[in-house]
N, C-alpha and C positions, 0 to 999 in steps of 0.2 A: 688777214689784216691788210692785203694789200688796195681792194678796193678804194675808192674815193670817199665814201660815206663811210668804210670803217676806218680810216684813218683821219677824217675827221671826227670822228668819235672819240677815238686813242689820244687824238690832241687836246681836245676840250676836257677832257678826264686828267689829264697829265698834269695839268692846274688847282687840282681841285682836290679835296681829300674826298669828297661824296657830292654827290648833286641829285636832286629830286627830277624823276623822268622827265615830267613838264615840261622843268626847266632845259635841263638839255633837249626837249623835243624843238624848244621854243627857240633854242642857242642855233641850233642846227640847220632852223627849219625845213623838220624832216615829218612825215604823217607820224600817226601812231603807229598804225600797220607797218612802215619801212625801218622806224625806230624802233620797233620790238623784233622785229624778223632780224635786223644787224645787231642787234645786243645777243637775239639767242647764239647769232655763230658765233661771237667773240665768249659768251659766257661757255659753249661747248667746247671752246679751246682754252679754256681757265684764266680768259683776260680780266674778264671782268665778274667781278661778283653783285650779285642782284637781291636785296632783300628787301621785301615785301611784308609791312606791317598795317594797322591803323593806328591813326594819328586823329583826334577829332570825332570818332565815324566818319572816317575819310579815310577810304583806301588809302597809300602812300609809297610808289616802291623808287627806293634810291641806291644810284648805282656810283662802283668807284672802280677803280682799275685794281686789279687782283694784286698782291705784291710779285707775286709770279708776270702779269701782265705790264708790269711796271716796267721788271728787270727786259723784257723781250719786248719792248716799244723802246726803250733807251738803246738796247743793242741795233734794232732796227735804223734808231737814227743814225746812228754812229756810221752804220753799212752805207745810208744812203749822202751823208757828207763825206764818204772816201769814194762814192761813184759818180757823186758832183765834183767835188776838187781834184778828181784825177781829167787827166788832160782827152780831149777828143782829138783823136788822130786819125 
């Protein structure tokens, strides 16, 4: 999660109940290939969950943060405004 692209992933998702890949590829602009390669580690750490249907005959996969994924981005923030509001000495 620490990455730069996965935590702008974990943020953009934080917002949202689901978003169609597209859309967050488009949100992020990230390729396809770099937005699917960072969904697969977060999805093999149970952040996020990925499901993949049609819609239309139209492929369609929309992703959301895991409720697992949720709870461990909010704890994350929490760490990183106790390592910004503590004092540099």
């Amino acid at each position: 999660m620490h990455s730069p692209t996965r935590l702008a992933i974990m943020g953009a998702l934080r917002h949202v109940q689901q978003i169609n890949f597209a859309d967050l590829q488009e949100l992020l602009e990230l390729s396809t290939s770099e937005l699917s390669r960072q969904l697969g580690i977060l999805e093999k750490e149970d952040l996020v969950d990925i499901a993949k249907f049609r819609e239309r005959r139209h492929a369609v996969t929309r992703v959301r943060l895991s409720p697992f994924g949720r709870a461990r981005f909010q704890e994350y923030l929490e760490q990183l405004r106790k390592v910004v509001g503590s004092e540099i000495g």
